[in-house]
N, CA, C and O atoms as CSV, one atom per row, in Angstrom:
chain,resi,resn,atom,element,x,y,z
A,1,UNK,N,N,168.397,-99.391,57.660
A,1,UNK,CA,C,167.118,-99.334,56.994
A,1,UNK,C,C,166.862,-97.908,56.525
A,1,UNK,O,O,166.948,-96.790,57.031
A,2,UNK,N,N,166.466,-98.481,55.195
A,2,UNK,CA,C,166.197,-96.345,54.773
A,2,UNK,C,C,165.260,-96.349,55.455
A,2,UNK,O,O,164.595,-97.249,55.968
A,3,UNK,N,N,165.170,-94.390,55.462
A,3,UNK,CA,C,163.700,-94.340,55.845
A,3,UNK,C,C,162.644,-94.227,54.740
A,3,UNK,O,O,163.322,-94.047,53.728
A,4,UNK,N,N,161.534,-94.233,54.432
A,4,UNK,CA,C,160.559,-94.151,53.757
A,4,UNK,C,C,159.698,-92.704,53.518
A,4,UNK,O,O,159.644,-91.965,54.501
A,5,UNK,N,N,159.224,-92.388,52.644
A,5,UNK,CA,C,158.522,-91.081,52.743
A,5,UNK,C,C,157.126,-91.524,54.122
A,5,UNK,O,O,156.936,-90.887,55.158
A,6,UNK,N,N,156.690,-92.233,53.858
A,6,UNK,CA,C,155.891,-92.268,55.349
A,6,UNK,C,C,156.290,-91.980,56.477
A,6,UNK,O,O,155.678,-91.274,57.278
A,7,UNK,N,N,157.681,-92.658,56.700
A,7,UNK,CA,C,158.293,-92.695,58.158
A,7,UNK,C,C,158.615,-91.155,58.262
A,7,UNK,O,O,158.493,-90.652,59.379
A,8,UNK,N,N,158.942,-90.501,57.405
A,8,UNK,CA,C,159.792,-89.589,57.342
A,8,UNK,C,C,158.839,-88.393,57.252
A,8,UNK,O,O,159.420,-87.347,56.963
A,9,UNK,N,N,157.579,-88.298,57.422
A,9,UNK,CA,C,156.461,-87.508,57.128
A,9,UNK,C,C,156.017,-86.975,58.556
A,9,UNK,O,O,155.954,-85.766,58.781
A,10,UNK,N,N,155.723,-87.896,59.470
A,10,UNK,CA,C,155.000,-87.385,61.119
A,10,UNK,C,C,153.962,-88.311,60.489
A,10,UNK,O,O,153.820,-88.847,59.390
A,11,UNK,N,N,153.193,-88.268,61.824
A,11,UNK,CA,C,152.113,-89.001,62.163
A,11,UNK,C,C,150.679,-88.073,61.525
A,11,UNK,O,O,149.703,-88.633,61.026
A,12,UNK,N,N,150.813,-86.676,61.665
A,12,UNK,CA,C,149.715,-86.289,61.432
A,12,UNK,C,C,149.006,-84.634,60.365
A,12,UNK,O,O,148.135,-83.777,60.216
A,13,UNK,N,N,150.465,-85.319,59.875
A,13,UNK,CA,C,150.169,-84.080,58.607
A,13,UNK,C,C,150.566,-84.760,57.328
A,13,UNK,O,O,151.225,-85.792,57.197
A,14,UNK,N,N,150.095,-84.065,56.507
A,14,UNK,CA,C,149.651,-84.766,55.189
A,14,UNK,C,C,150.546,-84.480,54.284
A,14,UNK,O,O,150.748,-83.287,54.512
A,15,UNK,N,N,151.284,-84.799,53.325
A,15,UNK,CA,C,152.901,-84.671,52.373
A,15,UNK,C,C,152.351,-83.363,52.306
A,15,UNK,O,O,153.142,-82.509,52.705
A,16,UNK,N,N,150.899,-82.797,51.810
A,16,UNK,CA,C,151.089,-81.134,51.634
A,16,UNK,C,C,151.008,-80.105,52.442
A,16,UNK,O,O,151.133,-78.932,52.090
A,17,UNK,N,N,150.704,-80.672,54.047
A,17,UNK,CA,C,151.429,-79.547,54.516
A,17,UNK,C,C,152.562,-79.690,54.594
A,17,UNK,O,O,152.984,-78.548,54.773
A,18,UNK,N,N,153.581,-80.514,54.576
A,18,UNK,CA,C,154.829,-80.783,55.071
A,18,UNK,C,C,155.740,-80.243,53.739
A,18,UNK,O,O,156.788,-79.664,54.023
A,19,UNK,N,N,155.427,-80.388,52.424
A,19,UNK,CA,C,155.680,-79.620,51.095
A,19,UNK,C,C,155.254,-78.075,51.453
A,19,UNK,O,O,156.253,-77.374,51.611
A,20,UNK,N,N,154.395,-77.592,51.568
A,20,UNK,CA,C,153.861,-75.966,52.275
A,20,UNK,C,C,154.700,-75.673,53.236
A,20,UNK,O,O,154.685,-74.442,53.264
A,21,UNK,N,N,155.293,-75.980,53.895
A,21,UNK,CA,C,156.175,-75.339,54.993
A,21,UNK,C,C,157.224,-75.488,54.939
A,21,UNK,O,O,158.005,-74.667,55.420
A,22,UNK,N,N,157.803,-77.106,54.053
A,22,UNK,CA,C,159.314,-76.654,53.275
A,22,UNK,C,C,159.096,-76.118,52.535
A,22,UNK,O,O,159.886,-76.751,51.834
A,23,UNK,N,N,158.580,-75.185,51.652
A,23,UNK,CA,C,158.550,-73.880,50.852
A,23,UNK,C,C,158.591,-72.876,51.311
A,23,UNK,O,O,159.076,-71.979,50.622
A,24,UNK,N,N,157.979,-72.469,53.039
A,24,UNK,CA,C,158.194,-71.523,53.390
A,24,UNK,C,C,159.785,-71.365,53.828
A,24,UNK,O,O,160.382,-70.289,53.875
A,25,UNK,N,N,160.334,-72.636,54.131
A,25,UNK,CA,C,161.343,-72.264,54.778
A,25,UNK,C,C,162.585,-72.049,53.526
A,25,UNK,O,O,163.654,-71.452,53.656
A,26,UNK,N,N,162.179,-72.574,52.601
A,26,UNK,CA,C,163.329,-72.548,51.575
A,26,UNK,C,C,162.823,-70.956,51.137
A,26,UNK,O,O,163.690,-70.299,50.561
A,27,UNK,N,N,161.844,-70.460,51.303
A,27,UNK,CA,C,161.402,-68.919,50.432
A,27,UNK,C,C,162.441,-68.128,51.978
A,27,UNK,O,O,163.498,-67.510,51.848
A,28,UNK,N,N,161.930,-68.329,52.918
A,28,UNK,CA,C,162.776,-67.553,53.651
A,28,UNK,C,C,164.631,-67.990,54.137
A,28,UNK,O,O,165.063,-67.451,55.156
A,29,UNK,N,N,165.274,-68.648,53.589
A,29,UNK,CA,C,166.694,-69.461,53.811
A,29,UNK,C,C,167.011,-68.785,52.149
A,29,UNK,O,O,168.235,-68.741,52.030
A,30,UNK,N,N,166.515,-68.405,51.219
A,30,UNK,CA,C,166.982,-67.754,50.027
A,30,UNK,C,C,167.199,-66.628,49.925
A,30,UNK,O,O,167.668,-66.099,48.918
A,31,UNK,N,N,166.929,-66.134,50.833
A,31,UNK,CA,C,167.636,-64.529,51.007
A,31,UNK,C,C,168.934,-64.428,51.714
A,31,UNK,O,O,169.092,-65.203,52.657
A,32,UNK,N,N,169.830,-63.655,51.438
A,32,UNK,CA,C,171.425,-63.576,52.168
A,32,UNK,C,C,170.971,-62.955,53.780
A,32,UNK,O,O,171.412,-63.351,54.859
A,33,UNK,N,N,170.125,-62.050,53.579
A,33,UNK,CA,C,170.433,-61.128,54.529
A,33,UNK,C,C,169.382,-61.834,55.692
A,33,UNK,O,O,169.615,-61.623,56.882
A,34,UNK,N,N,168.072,-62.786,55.236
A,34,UNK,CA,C,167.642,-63.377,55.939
A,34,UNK,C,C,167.971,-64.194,57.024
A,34,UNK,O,O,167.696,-64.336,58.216
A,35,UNK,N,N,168.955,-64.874,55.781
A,35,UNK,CA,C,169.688,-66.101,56.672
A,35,UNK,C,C,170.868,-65.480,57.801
A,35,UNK,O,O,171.066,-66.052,58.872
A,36,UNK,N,N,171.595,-64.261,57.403
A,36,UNK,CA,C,172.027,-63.454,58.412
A,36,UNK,C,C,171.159,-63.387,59.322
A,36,UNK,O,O,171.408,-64.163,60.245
A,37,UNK,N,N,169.997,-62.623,59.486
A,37,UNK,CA,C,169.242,-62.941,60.451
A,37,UNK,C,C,168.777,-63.047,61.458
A,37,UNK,O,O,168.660,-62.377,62.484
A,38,UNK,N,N,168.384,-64.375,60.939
A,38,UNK,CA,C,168.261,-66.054,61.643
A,38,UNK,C,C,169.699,-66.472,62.315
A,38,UNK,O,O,169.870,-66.730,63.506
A,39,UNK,N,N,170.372,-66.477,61.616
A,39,UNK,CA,C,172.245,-66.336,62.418
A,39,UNK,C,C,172.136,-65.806,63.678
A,39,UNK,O,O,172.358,-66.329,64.770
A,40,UNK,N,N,171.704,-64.513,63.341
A,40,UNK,CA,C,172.222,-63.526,64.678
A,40,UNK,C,C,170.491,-64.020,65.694
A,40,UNK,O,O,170.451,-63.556,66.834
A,41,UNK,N,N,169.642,-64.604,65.389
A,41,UNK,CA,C,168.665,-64.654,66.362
A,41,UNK,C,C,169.042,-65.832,67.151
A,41,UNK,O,O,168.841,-66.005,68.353
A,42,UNK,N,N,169.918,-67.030,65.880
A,42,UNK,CA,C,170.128,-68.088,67.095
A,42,UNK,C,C,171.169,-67.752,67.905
A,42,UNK,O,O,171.397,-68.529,68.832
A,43,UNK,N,N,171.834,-66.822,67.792
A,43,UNK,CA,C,173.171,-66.466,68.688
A,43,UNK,C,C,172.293,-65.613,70.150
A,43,UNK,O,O,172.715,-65.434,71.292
A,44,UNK,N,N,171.288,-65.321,69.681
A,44,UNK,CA,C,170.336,-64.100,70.549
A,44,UNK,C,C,169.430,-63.561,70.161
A,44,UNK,O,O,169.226,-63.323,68.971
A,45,UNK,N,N,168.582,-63.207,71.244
A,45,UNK,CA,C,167.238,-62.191,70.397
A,45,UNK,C,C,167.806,-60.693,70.547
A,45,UNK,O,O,168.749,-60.362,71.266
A,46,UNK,N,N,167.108,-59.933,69.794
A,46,UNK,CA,C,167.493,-59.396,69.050
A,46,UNK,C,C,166.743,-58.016,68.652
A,46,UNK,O,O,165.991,-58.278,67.713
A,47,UNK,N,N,166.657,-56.654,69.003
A,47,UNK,CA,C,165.949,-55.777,68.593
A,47,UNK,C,C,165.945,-55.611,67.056
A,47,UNK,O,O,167.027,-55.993,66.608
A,48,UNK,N,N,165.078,-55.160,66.061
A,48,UNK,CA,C,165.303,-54.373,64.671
A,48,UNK,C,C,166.071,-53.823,64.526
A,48,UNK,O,O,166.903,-53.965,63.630
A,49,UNK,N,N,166.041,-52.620,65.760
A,49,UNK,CA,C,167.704,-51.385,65.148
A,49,UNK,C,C,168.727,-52.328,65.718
A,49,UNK,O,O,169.515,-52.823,64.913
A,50,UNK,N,N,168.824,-52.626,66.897
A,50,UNK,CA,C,170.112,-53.867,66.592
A,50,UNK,C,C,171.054,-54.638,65.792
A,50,UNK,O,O,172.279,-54.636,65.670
A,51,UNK,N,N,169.811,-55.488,65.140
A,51,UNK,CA,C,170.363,-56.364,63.980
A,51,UNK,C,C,171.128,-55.041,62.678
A,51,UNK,O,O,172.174,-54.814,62.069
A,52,UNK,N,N,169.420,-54.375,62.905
A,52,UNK,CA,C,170.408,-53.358,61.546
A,52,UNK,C,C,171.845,-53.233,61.446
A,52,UNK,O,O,172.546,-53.691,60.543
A,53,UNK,N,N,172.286,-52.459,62.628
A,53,UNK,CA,C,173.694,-52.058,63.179
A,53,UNK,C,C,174.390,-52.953,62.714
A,53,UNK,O,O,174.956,-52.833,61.627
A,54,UNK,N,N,174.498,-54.388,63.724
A,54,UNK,CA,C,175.259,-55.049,63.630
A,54,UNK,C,C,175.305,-55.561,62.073
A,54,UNK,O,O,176.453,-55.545,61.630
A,55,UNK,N,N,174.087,-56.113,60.938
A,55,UNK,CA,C,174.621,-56.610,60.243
A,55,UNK,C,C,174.772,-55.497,58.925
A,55,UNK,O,O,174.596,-55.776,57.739
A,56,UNK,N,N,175.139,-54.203,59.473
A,56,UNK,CA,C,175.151,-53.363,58.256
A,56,UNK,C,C,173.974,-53.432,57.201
A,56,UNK,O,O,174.270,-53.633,56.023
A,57,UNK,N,N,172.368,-53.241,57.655
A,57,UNK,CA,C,171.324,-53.070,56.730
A,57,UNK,C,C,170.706,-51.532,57.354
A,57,UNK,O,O,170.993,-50.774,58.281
A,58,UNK,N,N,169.937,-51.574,56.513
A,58,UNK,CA,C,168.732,-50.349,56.953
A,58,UNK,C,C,167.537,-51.221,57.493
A,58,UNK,O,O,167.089,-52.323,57.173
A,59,UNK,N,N,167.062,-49.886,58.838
A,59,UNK,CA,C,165.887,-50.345,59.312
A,59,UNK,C,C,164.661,-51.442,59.342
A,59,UNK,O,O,164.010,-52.281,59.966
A,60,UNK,N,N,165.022,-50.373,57.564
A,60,UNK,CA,C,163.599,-50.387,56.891
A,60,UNK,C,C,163.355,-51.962,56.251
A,60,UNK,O,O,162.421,-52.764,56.240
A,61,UNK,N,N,164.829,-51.917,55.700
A,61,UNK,CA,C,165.555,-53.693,54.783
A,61,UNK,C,C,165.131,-54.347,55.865
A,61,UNK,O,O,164.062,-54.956,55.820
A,62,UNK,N,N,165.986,-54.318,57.126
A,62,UNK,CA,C,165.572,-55.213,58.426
A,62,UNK,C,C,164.186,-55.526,59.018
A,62,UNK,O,O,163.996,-56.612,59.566
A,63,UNK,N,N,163.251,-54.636,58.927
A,63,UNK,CA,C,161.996,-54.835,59.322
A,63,UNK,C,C,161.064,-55.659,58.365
A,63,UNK,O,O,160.057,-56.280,58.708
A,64,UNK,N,N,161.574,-55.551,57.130
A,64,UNK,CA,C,160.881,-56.053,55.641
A,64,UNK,C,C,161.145,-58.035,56.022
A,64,UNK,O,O,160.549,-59.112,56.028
A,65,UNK,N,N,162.297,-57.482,56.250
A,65,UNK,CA,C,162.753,-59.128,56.081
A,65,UNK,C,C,162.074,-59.897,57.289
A,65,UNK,O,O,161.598,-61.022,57.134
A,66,UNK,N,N,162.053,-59.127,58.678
A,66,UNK,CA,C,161.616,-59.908,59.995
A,66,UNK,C,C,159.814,-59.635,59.737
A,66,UNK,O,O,159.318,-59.796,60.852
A,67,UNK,N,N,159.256,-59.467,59.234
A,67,UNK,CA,C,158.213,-59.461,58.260
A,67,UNK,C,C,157.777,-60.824,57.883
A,67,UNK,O,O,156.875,-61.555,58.291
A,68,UNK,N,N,158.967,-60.976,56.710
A,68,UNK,CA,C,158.776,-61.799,56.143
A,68,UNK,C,C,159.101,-63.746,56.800
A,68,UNK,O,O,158.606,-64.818,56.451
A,69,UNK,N,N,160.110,-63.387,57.805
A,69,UNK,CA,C,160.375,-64.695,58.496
A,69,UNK,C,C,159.060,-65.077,59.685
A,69,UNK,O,O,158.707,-66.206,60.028
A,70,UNK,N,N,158.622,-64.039,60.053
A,70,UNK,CA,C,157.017,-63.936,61.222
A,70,UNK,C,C,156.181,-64.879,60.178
A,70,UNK,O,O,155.855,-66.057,60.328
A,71,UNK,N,N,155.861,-63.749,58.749
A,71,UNK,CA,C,154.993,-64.934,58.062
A,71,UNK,C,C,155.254,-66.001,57.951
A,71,UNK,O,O,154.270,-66.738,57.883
A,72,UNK,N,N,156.358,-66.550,57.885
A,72,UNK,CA,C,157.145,-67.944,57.275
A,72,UNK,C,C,156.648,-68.915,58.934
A,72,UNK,O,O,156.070,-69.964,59.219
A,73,UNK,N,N,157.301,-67.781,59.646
A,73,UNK,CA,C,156.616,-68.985,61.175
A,73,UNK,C,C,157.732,-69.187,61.865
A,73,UNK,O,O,157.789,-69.939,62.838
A,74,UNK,N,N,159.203,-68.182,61.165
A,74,UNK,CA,C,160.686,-68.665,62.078
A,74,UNK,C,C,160.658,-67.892,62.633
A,74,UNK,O,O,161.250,-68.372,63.600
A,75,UNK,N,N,160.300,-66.297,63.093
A,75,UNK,CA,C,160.431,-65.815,64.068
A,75,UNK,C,C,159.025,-65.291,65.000
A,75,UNK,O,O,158.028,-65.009,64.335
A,76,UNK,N,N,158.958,-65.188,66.184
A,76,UNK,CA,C,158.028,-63.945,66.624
A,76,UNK,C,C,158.482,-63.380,67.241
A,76,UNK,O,O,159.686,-63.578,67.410
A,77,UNK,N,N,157.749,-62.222,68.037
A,77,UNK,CA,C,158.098,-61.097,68.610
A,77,UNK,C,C,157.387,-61.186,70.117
A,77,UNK,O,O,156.489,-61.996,70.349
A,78,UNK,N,N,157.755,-60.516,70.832
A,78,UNK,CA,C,157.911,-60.060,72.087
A,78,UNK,C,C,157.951,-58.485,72.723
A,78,UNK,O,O,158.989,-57.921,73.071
A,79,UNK,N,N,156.757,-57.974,72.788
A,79,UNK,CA,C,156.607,-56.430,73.163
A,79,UNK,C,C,157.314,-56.508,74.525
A,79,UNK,O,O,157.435,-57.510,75.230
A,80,UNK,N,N,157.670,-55.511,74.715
A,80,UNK,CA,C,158.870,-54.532,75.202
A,80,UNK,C,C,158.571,-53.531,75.018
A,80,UNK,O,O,158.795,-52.932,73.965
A,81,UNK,N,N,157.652,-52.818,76.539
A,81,UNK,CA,C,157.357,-51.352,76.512
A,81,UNK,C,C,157.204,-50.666,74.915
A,81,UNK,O,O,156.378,-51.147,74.139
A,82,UNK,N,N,157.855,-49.799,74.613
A,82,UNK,CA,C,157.583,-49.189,73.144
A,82,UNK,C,C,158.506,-50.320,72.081
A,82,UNK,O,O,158.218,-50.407,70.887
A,83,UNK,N,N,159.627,-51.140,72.705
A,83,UNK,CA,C,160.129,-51.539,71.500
A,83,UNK,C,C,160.095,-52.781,71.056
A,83,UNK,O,O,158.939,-52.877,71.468
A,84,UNK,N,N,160.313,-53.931,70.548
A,84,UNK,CA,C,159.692,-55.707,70.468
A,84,UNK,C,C,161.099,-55.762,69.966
A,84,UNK,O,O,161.923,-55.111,69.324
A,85,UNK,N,N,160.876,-57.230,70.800
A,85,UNK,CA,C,162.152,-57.997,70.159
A,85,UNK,C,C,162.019,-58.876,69.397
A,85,UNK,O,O,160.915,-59.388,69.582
A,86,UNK,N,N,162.740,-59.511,68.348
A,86,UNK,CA,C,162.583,-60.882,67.478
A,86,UNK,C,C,163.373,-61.834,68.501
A,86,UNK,O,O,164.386,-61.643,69.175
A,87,UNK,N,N,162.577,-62.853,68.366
A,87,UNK,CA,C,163.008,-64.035,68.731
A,87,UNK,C,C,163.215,-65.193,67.429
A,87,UNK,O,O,162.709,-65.019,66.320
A,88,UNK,N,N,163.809,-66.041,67.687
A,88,UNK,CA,C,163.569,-67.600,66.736
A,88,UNK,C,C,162.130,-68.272,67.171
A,88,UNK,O,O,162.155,-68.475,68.385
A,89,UNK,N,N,161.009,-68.642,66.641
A,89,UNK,CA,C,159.569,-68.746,66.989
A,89,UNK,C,C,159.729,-69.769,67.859
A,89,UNK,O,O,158.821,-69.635,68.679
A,90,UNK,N,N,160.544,-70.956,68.206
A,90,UNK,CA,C,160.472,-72.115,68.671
A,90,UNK,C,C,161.862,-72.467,68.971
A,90,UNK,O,O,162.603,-72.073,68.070
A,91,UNK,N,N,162.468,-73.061,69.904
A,91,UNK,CA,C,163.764,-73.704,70.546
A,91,UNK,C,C,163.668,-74.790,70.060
A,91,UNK,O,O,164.498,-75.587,70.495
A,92,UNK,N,N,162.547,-75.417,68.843
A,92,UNK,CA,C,163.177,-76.927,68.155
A,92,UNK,C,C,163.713,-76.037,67.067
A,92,UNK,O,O,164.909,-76.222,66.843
A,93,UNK,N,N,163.082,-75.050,66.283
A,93,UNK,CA,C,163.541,-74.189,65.035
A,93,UNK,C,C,164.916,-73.698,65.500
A,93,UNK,O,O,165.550,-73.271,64.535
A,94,UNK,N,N,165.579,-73.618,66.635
A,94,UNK,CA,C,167.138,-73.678,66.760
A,94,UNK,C,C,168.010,-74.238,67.004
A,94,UNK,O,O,169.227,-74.081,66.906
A,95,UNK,N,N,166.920,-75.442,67.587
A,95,UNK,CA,C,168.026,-77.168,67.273
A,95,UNK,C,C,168.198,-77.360,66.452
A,95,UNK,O,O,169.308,-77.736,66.075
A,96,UNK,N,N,166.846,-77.159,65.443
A,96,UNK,CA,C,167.310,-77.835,63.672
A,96,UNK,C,C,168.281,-76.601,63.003
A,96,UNK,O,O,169.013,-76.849,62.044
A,97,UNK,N,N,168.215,-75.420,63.536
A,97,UNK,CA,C,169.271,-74.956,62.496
A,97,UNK,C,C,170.515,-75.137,62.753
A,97,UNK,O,O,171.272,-75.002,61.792
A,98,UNK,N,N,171.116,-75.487,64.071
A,98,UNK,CA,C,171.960,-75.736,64.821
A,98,UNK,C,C,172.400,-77.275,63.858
A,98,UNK,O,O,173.375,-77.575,63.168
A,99,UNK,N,N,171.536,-77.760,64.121
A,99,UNK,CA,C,171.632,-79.603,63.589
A,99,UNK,C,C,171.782,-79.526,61.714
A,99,UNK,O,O,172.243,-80.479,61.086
A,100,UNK,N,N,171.342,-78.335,61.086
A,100,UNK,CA,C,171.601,-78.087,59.720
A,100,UNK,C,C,172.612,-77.429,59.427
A,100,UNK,O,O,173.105,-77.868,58.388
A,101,UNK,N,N,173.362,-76.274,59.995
A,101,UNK,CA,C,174.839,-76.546,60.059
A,101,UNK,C,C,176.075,-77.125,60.353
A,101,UNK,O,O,177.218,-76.977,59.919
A,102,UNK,N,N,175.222,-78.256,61.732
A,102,UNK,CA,C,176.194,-79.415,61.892
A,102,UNK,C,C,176.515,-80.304,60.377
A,102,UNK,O,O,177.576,-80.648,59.857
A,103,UNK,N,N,175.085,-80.482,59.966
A,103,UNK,CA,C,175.415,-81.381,58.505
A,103,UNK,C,C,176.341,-80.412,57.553
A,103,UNK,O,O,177.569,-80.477,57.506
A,104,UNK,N,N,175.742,-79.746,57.005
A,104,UNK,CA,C,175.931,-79.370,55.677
A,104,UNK,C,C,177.279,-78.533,55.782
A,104,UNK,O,O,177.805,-78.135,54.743
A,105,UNK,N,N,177.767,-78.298,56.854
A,105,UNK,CA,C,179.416,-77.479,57.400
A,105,UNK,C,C,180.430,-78.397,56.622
A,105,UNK,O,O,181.155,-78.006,55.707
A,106,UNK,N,N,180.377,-79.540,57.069
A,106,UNK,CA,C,181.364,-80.292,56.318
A,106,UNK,C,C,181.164,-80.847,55.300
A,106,UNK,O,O,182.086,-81.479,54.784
A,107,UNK,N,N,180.229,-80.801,54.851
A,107,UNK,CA,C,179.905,-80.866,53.140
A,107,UNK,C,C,180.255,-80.067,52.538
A,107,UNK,O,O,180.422,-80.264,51.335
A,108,UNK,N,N,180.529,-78.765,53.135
A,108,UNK,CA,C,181.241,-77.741,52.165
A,108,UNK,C,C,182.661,-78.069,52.003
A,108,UNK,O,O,183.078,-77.882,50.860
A,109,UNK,N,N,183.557,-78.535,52.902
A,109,UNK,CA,C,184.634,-78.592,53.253
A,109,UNK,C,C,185.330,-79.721,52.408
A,109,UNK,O,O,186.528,-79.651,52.134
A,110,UNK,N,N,184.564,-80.723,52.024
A,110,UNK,CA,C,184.980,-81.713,50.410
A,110,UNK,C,C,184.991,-81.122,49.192
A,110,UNK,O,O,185.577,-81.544,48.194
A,111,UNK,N,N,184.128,-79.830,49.313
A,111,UNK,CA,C,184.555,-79.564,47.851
A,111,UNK,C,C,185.776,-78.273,47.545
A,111,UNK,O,O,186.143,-78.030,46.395
């Protein structure tokens, strides 16, 4: 049985929030260095100068972007004496990304 845009909606939000927040997530999954990331947060959390290091950015690039994923709602933070860590905002937001490279991995692999 397909599913239906109803079924496939939740019980209690309305097609526009559910359109509003797949926009946030497609505005933040369109950046390279974003989706790097999000990579390295589901592998672990993660300081700012950290990520920098490891994924070869600046600070400044790195802080812009974890900025921009806080607004979106995929990450928050966690104070730590003077320094905060990023986290992934939610442990379902790393099942589904987990469960969105299960799909779409071997969809690359047909073409």
């Amino acid at each position: 049985m397909e599913p239906t845009a109803e079924s496939t909606r939740g019980p209690h939000l309305p097609a526009e929030a559910q359109e509003a927040a797949m926009e946030r997530v497609g505005r933040a999954l369109a950046d390279t260095s974003r989706r790097r990331i999000l990579l390295a947060l589901l592998a672990a959390p993660h300081y700012p100068a950290d990520l920098a290091e490891e994924l070869g950015l600046t600070r400044a690039n790195v802080s812009n972007h974890l900025a921009c994923l806080r607004d979106c709602g995929l990450v928050r933070t966690v104070p730590e004496g003077r320094r905060t860590r990023y986290h992934l905002a939610d442990d379902r937001l790393a099942h589904a990304l987990r469960d969105l490279l299960a799909a779409v991995l071997p969809l690359g692999e047909e073409h």
